[in-house]
N, C-alpha and C positions, 0 to 999 in steps of 0.2 A: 537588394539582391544577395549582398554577401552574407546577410545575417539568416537568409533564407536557407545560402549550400552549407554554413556552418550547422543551423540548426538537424541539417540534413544527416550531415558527418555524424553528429554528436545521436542521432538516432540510431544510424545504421550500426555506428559502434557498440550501441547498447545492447542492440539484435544480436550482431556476433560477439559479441561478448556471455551473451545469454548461451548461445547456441555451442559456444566452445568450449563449455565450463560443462555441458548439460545439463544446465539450471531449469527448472520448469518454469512457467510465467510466472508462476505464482511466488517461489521463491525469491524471484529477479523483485518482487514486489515487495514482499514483503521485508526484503534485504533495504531496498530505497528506502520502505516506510519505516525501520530499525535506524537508518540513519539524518532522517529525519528531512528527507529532502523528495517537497511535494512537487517541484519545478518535473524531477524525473520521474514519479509516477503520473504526472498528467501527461509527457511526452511517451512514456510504454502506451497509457490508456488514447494518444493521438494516434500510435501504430496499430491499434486493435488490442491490447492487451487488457482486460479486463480485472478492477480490481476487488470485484465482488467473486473473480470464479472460486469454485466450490473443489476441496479437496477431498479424498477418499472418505472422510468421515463426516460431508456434509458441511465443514468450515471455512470460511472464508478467512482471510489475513487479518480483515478486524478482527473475528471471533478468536483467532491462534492470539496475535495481539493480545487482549485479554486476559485468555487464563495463563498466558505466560506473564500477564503485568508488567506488558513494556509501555509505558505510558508516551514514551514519544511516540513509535509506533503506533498506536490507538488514535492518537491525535492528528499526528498528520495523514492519516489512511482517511479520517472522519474531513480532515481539509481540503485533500483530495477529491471527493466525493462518492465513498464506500457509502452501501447502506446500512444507515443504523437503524433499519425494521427490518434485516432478514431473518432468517427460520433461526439461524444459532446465535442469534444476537440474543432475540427473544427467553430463548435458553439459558441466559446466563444468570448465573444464579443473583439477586437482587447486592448481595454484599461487592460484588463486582463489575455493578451497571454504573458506578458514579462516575469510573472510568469513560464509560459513552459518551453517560449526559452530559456533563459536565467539560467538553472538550476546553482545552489551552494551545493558542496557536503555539506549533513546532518552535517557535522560534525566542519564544519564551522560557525553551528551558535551556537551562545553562550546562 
């Protein structure tokens, strides 16, 4: 039971945390997946927070990931479970797919 209200605490905080800063979801997202930690994007995606939603130019936080070559981010978004067959993934030009395919758990980089 207490690991239940803690886990609760540690949600809600994330929410107002989100909400205080006027972070959008996606940023809240992509900021976890920068820091390499998949425990708090699958707890946003437990509140509803989606890590596939689509930004003003059609990208998702893997695709941003990506062409910025933040390779933890790319990794743990793909451990998370981002899809790696959406419309901007597809997109990406071949020099920069190895990043996808090729995932290394978060936890492996140093």
């Amino acid at each position: 039971m207490l690991k239940k209200i803690c886990f609760g605490l540690v949600i809600l905080g994330m929410a107002t945390q989100t909400m205080a800063y006027q972070v959008s979801p996606r940023q809240a997202i992509y900021h976890w997946a920068s820091e390499g930690d998949v425990l708090k994007l699958r707890q946003l995606q437990q509140v509803g927070f989606s890590i596939d939603e689509l930004d003003n130019t059609n990208n998702t936080s893997l695709c941003e990931a990506v062409w910025r070559r933040d390779k933890l981010a790319v990794h743990t978004l793909i451990f998370a479970g981002a899809n790696t067959s959406a419309d901007c993934v597809r997109k990406i030009p071949q020099v920069y797919r190895n990043l996808v395919e090729f995932p290394v758990a978060p936890e492996d980089f140093s």
